[in-house]
BABAPA-914145 format. One record per residue (C-alpha): x, y, z; residue in three letters. Coordinates in steps of 0.25 Angstrom, whole numbers, padded with zeros to 4 digits, always signed. Each point is the difference from the previous one (the first is absolute). Example, Ala and Ser with C-alpha at 12.3 -4.5 7.8 and 13.67 -1.06 7.14 Angstrom:
! residues 2
+0049-0018+0031ala +0006+0014-0002ser 
END
This chain:
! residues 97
-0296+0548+0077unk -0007-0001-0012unk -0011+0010-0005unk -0013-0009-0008unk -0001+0007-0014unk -0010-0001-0011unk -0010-0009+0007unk -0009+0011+0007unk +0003+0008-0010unk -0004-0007-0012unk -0012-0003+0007unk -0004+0015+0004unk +0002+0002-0014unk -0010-0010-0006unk -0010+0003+0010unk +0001+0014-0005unk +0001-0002-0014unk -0012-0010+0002unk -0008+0013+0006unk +0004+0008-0013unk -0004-0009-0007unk -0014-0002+0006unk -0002+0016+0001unk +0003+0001-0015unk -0011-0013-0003unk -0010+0008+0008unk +0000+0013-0009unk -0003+0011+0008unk -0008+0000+0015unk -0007+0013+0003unk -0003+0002+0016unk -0011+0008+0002unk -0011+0004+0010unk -0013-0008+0001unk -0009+0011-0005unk +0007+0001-0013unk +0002-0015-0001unk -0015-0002+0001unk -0003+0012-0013unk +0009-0009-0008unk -0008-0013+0003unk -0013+0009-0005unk +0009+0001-0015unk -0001-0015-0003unk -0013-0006-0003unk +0004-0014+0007unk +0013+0003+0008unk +0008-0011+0008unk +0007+0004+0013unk +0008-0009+0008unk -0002+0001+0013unk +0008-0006+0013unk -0001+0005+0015unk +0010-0002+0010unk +0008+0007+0012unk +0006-0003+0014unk -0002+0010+0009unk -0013+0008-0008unk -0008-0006-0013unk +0002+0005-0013unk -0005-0003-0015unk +0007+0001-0012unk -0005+0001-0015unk +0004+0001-0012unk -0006+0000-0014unk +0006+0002-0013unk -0004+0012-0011unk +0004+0004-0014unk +0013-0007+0004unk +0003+0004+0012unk +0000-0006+0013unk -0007+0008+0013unk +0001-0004+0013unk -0006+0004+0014unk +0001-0002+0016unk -0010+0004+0009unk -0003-0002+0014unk -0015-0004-0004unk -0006-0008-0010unk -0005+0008-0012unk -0015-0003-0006unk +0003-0006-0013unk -0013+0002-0011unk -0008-0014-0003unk +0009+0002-0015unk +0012-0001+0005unk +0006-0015-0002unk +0009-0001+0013unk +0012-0012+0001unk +0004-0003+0016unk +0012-0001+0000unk +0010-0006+0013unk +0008+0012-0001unk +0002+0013-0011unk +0017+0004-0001unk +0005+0011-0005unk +0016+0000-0004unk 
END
């Protein structure tokens, strides 16, 4: 009998390779609560979040905005309020390596 070799393994390995990869091209991803997700939103004069919904079971939202750099994201179980100044992008879906 004869054990496969290489194959599943290469392929594990490029599939997480390409996850490094795509966590080192993102730059840092802060989670945090909604309540401090909206104060940062008030620090820009014209922010852009990205917003998606989704969920099987229970709905939830996702956002994310980017700020001096950084990249920070929430989920909530209900849809935050966002400001008349805030520039918002729908997007299918937001994924977080």
């Amino acid at each position: 009998m004869t054990v496969p070799t290489g194959g599943a393994t290469a392929s594990g390995a490029a599939v997480a390779a390409a996850i490094a990869q795509a966590i080192k091209a993102s730059g840092a991803i802060i989670k945090m609560d909604p309540a401090e997700f909206d104060k940062i939103l008030w620090t820009e004069e014209k922010p852009i979040v990205v917003t998606a919904s989704g969920g099987v079971f229970s709905k939830h939202y996702k956002y994310l905005t980017n700020h001096r750099g950084f990249f920070f994201y929430t989920k909530t179980n209900k849809p935050i309020r966002l400001d008349s100044k805030v520039d918002v992008i729908a997007a299918k879906d937001i994924w977080i390596p």
